[in-house]
Every structure is written in structure tokens, then in C-alpha cells.
N, CA, C and O atoms as a Tinker XYZ file with bonds, in Angstrom:
   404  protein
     1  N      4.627000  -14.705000    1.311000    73     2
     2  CA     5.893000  -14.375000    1.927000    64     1     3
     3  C      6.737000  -13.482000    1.021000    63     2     4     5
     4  O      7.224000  -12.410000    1.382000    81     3
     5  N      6.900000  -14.192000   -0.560000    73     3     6
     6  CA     7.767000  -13.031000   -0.856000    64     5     7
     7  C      6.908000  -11.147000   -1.037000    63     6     8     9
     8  O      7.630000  -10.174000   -1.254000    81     7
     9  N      5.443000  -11.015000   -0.901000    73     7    10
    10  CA     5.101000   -9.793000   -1.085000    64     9    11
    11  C      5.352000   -9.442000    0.411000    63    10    12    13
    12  O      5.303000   -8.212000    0.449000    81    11
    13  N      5.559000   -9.845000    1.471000    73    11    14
    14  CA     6.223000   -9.547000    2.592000    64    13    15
    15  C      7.246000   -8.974000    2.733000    63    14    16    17
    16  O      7.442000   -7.843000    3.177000    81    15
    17  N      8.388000  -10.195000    2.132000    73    15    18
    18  CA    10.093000   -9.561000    1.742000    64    17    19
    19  C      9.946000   -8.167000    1.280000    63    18    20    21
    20  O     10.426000   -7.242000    1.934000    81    19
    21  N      9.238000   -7.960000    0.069000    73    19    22
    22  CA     9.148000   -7.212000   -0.624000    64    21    23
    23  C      8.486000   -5.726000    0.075000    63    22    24    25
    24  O      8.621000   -4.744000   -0.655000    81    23
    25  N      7.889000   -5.518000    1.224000    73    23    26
    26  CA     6.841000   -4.686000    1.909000    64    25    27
    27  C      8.010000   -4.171000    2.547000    63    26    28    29
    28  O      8.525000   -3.089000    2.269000    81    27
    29  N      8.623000   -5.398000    3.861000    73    27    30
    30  CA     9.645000   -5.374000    4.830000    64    29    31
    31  C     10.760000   -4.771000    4.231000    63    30    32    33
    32  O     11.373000   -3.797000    4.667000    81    31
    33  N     11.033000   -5.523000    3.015000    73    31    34
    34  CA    12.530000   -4.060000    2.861000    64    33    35
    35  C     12.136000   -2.780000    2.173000    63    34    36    37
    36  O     12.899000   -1.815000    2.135000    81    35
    37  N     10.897000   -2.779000    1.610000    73    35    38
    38  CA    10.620000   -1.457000    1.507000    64    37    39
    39  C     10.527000   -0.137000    2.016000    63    38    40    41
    40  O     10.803000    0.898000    1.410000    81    39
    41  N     10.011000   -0.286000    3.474000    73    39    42
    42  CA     9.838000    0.024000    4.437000    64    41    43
    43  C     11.062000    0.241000    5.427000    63    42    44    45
    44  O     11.180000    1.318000    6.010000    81    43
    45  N     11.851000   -0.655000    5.587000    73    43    46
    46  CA    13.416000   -0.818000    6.339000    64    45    47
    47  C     14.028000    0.019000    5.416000    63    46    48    49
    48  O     14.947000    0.693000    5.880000    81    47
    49  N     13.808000    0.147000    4.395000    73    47    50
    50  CA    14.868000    1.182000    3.263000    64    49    51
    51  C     14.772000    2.535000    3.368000    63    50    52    53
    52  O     15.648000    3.393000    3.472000    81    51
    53  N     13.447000    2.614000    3.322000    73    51    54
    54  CA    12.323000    3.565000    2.740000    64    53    55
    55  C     12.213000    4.728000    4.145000    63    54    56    57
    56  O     12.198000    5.950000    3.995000    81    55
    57  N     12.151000    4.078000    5.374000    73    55    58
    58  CA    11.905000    4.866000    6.866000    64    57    59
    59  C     12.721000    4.837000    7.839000    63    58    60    61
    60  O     12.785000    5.702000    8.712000    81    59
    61  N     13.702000    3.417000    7.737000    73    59    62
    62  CA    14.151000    2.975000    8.834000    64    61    63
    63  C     15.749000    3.125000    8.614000    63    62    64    65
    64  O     16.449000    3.308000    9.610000    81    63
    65  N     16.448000    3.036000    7.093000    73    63    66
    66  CA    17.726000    3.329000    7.246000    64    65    67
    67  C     18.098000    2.201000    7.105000    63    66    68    69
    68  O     19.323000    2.256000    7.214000    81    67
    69  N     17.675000    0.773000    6.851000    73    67    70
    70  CA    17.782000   -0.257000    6.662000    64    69    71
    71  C     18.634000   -0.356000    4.837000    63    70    72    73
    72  O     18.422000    0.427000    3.911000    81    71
    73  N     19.400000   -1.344000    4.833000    73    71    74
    74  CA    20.330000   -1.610000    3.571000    64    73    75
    75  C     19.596000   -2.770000    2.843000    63    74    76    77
    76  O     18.760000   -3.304000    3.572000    81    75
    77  N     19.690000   -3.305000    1.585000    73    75    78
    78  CA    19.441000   -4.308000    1.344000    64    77    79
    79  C     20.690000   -5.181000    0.930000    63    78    80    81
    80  O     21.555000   -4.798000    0.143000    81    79
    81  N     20.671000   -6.271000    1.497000    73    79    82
    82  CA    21.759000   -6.941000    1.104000    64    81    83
    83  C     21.835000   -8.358000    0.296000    63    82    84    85
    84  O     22.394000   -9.424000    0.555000    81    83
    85  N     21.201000   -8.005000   -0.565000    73    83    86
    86  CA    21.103000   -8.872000   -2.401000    64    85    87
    87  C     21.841000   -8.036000   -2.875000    63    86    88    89
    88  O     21.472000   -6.867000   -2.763000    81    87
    89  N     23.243000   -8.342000   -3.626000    73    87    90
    90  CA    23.912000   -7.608000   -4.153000    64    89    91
    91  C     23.350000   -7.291000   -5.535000    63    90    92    93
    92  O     23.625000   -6.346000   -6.274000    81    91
    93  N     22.513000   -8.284000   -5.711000    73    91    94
    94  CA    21.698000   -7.941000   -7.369000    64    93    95
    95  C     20.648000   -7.205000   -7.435000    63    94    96    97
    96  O     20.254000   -6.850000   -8.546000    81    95
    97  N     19.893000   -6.774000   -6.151000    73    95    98
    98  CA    18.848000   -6.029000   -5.973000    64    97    99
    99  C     19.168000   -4.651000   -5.604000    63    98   100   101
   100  O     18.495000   -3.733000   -6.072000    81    99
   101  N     20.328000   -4.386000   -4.648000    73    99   102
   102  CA    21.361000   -3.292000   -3.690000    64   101   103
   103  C     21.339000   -1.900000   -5.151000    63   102   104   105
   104  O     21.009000   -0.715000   -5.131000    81   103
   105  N     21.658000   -2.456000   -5.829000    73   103   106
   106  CA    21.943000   -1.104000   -7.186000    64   105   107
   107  C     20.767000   -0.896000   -7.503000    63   106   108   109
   108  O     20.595000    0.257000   -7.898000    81   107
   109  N     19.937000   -1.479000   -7.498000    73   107   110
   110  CA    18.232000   -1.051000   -8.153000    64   109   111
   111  C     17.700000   -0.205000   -7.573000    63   110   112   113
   112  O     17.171000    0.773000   -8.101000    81   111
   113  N     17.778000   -0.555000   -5.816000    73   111   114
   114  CA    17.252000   -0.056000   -4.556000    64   113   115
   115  C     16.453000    1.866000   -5.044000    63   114   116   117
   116  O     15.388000    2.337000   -4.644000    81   115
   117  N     17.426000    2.473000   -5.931000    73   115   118
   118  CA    17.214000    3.905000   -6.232000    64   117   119
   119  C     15.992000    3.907000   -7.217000    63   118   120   121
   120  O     15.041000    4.661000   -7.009000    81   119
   121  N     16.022000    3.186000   -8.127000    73   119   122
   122  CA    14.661000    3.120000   -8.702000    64   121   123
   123  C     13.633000    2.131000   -8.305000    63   122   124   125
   124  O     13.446000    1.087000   -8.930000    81   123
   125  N     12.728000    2.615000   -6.864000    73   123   126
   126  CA    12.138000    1.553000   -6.105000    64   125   127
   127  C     10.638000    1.083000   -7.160000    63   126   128   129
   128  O     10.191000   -0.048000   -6.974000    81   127
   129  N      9.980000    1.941000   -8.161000    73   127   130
   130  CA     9.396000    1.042000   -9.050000    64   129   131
   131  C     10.022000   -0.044000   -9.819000    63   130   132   133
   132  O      9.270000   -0.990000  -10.056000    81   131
   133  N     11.323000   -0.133000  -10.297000    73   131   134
   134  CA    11.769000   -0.998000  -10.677000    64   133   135
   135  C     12.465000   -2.391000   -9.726000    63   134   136   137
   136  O     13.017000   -3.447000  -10.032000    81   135
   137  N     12.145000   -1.823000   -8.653000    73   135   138
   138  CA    13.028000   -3.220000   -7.304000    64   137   139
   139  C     11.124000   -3.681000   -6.861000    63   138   140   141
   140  O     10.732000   -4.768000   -6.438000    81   139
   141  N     10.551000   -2.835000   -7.057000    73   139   142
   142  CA     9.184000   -3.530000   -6.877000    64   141   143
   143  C      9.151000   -4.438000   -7.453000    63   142   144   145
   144  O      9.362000   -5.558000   -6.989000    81   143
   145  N      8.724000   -4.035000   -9.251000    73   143   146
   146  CA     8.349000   -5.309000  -10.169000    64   145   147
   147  C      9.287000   -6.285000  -10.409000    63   146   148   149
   148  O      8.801000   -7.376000  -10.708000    81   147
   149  N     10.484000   -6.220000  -10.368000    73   147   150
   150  CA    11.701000   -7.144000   -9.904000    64   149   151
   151  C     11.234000   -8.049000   -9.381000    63   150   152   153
   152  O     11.084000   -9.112000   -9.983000    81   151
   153  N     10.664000   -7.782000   -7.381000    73   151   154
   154  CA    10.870000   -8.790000   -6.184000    64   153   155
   155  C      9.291000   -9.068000   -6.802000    63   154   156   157
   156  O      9.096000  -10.282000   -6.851000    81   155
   157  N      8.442000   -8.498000   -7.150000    73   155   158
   158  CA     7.081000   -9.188000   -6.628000    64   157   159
   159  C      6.978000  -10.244000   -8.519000    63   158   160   161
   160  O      6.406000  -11.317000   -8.713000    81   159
   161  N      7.575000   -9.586000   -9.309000    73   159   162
   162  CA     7.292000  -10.698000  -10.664000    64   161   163
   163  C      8.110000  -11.887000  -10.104000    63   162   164   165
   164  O      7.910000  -12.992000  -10.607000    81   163
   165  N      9.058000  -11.750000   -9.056000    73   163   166
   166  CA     9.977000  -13.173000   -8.579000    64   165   167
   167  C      9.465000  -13.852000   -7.794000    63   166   168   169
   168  O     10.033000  -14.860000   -7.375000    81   167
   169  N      8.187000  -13.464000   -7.362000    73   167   170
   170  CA     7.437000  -13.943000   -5.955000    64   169   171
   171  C      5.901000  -14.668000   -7.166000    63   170   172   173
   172  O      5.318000  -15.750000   -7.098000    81   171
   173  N      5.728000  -13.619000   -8.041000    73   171   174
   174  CA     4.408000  -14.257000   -9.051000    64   173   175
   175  C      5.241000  -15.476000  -10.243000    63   174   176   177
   176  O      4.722000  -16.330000  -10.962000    81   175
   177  N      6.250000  -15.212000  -10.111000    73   175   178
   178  CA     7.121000  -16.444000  -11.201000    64   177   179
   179  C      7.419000  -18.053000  -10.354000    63   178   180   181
   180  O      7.446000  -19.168000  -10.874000    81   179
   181  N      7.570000  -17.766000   -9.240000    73   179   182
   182  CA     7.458000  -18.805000   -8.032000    64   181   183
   183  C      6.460000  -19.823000   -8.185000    63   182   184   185
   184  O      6.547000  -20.938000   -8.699000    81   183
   185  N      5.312000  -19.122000   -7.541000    73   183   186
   186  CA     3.965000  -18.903000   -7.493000    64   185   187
   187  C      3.464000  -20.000000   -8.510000    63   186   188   189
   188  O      3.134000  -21.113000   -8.102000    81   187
   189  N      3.415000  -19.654000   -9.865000    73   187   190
   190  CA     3.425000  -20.117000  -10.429000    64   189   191
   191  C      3.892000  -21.407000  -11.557000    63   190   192   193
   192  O      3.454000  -22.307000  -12.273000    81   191
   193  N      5.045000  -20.760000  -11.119000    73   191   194
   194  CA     6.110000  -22.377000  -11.094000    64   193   195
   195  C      5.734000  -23.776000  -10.783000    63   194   196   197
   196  O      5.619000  -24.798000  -11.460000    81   195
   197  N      5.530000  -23.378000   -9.112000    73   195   198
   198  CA     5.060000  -24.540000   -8.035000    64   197   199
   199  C      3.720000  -24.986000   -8.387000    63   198   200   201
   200  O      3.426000  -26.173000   -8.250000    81   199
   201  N      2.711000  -23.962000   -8.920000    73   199   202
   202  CA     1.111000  -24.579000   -9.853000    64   201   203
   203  C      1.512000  -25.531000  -11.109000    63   202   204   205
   204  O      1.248000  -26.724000  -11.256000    81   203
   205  N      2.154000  -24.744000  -11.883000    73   203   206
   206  CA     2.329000  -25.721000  -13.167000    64   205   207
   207  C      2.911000  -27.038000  -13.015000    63   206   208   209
   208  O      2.627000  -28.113000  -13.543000    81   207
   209  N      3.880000  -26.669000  -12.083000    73   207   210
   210  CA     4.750000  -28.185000  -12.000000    64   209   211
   211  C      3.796000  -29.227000  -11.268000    63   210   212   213
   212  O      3.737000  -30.393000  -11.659000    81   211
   213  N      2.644000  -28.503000   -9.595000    73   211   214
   214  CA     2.290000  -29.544000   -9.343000    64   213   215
   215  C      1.088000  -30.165000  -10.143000    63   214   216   217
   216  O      0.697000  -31.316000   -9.948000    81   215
   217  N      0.509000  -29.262000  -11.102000    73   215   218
   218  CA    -0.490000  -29.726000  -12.163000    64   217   219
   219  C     -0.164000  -30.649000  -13.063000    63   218   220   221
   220  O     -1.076000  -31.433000  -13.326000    81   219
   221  N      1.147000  -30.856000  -13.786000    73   219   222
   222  CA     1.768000  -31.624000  -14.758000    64   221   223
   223  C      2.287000  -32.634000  -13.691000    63   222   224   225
   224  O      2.990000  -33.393000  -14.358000    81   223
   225  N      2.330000  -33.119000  -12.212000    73   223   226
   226  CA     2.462000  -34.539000  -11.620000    64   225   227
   227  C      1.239000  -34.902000  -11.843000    63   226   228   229
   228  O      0.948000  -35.724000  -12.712000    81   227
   229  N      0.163000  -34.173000  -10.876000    73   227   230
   230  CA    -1.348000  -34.659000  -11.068000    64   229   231
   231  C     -1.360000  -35.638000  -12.275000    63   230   232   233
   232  O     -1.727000  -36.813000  -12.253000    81   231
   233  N     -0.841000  -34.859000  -13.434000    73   231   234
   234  CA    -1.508000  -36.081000  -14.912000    64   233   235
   235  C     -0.875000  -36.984000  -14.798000    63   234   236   237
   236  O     -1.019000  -37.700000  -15.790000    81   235
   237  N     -0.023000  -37.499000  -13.910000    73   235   238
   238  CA     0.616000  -38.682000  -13.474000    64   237   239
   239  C     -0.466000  -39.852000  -13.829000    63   238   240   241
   240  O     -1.580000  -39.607000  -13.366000    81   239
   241  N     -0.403000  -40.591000  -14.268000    73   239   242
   242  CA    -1.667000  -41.833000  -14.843000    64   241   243
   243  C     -1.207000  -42.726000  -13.471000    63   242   244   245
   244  O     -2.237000  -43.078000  -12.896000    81   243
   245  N     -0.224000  -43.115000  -12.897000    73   243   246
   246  CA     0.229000  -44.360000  -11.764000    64   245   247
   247  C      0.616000  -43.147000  -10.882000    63   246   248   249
   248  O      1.688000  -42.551000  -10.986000    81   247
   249  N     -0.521000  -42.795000   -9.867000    73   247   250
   250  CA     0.105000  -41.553000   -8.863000    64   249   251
   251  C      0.031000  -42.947000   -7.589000    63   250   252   253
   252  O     -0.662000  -42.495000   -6.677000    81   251
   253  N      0.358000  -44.015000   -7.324000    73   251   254
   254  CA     1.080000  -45.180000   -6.545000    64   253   255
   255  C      1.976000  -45.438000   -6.452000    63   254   256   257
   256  O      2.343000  -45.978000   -5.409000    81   255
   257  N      2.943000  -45.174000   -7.608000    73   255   258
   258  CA     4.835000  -45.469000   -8.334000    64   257   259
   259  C      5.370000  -44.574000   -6.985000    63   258   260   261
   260  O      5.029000  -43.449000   -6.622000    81   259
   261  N      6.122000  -45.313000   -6.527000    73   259   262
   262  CA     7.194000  -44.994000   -6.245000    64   261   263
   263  C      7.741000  -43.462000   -6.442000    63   262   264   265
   264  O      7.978000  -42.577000   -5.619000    81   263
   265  N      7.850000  -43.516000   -7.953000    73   263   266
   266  CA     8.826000  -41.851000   -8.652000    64   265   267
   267  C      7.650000  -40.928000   -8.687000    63   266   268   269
   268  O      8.090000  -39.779000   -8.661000    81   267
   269  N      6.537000  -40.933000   -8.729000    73   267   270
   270  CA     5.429000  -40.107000   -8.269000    64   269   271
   271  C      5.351000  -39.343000   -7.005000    63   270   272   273
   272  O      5.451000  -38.135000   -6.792000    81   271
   273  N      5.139000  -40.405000   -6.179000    73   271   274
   274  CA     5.721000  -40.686000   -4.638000    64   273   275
   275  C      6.739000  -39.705000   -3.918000    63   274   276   277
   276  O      6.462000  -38.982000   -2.961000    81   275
   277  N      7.703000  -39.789000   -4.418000    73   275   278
   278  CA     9.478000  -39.035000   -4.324000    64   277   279
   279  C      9.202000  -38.209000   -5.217000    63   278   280   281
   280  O      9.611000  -37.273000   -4.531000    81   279
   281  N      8.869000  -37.708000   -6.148000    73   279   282
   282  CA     8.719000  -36.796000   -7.047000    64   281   283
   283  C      7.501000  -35.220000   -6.139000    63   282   284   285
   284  O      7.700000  -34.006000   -6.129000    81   283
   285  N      6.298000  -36.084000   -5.505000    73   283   286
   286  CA     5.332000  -35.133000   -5.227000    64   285   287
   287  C      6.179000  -34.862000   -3.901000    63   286   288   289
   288  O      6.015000  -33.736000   -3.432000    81   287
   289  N      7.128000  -35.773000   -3.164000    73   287   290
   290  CA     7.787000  -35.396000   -1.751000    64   289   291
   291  C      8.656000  -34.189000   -2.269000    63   290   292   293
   292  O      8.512000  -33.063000   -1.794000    81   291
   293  N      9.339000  -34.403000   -3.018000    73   291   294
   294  CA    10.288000  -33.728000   -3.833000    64   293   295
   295  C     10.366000  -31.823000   -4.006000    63   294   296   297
   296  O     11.265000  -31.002000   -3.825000    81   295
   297  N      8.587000  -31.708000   -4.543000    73   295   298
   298  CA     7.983000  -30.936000   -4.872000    64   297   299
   299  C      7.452000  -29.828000   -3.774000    63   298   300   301
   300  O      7.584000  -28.611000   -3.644000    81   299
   301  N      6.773000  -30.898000   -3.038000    73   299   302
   302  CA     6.168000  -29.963000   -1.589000    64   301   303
   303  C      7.761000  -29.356000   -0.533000    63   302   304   305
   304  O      7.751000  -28.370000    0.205000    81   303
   305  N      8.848000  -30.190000   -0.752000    73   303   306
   306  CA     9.634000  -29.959000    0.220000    64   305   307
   307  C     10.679000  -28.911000   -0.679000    63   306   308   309
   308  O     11.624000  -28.322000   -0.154000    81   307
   309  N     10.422000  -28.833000   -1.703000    73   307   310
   310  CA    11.141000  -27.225000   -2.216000    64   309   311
   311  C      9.671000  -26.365000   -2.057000    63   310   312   313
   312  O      9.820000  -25.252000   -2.562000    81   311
   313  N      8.816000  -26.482000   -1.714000    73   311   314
   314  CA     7.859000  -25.563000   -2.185000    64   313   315
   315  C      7.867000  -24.743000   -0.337000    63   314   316   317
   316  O      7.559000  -23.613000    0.043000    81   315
   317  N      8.422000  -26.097000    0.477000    73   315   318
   318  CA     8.765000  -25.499000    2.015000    64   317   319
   319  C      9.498000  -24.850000    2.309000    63   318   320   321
   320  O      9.506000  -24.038000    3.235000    81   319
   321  N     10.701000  -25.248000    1.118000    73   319   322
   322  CA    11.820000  -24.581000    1.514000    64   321   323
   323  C     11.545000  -23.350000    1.442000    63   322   324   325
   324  O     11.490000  -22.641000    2.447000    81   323
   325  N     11.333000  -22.919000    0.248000    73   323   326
   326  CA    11.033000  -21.445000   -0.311000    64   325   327
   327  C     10.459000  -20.808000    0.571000    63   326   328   329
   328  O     10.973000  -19.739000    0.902000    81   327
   329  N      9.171000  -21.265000    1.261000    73   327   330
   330  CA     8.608000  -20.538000    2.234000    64   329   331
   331  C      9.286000  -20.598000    3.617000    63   330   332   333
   332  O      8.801000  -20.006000    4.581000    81   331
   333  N     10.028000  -21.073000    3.668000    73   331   334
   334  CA    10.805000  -20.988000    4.875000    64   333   335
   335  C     12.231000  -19.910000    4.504000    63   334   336   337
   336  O     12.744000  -19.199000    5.368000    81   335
   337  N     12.510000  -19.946000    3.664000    73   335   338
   338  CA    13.592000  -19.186000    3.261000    64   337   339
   339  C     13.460000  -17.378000    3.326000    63   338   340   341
   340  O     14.230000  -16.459000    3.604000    81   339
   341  N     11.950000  -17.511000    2.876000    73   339   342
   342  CA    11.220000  -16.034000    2.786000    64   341   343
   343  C     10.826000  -15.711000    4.381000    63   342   344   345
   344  O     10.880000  -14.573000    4.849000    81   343
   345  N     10.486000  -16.703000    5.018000    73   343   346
   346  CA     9.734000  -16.568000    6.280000    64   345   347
   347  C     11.008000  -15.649000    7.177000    63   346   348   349
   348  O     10.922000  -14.603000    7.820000    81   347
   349  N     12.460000  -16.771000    6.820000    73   347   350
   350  CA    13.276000  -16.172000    7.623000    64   349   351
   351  C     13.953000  -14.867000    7.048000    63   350   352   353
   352  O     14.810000  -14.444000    7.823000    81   351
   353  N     13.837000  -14.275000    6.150000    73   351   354
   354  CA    14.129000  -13.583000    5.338000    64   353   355
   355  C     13.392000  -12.024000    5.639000    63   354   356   357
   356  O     13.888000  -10.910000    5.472000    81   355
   357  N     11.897000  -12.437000    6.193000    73   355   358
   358  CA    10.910000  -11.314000    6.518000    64   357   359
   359  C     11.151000  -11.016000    8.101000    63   358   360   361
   360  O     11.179000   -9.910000    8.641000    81   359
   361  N     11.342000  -12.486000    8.791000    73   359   362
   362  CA    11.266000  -12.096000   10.110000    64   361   363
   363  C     12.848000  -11.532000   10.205000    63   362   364   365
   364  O     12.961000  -10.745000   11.145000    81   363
   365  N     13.952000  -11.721000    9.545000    73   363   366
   366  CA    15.443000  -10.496000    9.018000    64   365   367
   367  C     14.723000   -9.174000    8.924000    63   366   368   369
   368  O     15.383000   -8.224000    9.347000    81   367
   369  N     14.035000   -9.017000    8.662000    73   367   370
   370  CA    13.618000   -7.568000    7.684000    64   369   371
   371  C     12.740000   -6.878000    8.952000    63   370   372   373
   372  O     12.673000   -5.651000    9.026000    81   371
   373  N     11.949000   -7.901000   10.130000    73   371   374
   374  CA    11.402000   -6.940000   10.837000    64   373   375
   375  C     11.830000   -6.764000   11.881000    63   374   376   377
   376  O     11.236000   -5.842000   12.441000    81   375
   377  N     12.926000   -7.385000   12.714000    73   375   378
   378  CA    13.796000   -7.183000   13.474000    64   377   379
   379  C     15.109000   -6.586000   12.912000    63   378   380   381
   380  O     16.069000   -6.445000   13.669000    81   379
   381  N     15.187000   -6.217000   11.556000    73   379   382
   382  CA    16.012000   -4.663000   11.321000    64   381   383
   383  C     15.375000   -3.317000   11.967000    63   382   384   385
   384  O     15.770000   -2.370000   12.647000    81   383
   385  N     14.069000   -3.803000   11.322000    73   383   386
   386  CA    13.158000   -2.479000   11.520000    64   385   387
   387  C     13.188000   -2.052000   13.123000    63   386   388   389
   388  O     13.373000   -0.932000   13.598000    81   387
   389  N     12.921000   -3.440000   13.870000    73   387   390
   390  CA    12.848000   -3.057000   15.648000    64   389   391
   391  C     13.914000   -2.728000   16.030000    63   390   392   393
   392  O     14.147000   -2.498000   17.216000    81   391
   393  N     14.626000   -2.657000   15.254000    73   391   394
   394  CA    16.662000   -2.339000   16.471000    64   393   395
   395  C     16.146000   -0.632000   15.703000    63   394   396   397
   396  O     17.182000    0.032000   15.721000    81   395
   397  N     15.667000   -0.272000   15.446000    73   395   398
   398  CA    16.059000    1.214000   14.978000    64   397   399
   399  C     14.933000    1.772000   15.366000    63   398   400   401
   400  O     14.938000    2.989000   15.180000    81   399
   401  N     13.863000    1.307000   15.887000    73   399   402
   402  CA    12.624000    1.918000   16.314000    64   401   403
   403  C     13.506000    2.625000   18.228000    63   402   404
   404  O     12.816000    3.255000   19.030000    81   403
């Protein structure tokens, strides 16, 4: 999803006349190699995040406890969020693109 975000406003910027509206990304927008490795190292820093962290529960020795339990719920339901956040974020980005087609 986020190499999506990352495609979708490229493209909405890039052909369509589309704005980006991350005010922290909006000033970069002119040097689009640098708003590349920006969005997609934020999408591979994620990515990876969500591996390490769910690898270091795994060594959980009591994965039965309770705080294991709520901890791995914990884990998967930010790991949803995120993808839901991007999901709605892309399907933003391609219904910019369709109002201008």
C-alpha cells in the first residue's frame, strides 16, 4: 500500500494536476527523486518495523499469558490500521486522478 500512495501521487502530481497534501512532503514535491526515497524508505521502515517487532513476541517463552495475547492483538491491529490508513489514502489518490480524467 504505501508503494501505491507513493505511485498514486506520483502520477496525480506528475499528469493529472493533483496537489499533495502532507504539508511535510508538499515542499519536496519539486525534487521528485527525493519525495520518492522519502515515501518508499517510510513504507520499507514500516515494513520492517512490524517484522522485527512481530519476531521479538514470537520469543515470547509463555505465548498463552494473557500480555502475549493483548500484546500480539495489539500488534496485528496497528499493523491493520496502517493498511487501512494507506488503503484509504490510495483509493484518495485515485479518485483525484478520476475527477480530472
Amino acid at each position: 500500500m504505501g508503494s501505491m500512495d507513493w505511485l498514486t501521487t506520483t502520477l496525480g502530481i506528475l499528469y493529472f494536476g493533483a496537489v499533495e497534501c502532507n504539508p511535510f512532503l508538499a515542499g519536496i514535491m519539486t525534487n521528485l527523486p527525493a519525495f520518492a526515497v522519502i515515501k518508499l524508505a517510510a513504507t520499507i521502515f514500516a515494513v520492517l518495523l512490524f517484522n522485527r517487532a512481530e519476531k521479538i513476541l514470537m520469543k515470547a517463552q509463555d505465548k498463552s499469558s494473557k500480555a502475549f495475547v493483548r500484546t500480539r492483538y495489539l500488534l496485528r491491529g496497528a499493523y491493520m490500521a496502517v493498511v487501512i490508513f494507506l488503503l484509504i489514502t490510495v483509493l484518495n489518490n485515485i479518485i483525484a486522478i478520476a475527477r480530472t480524467i
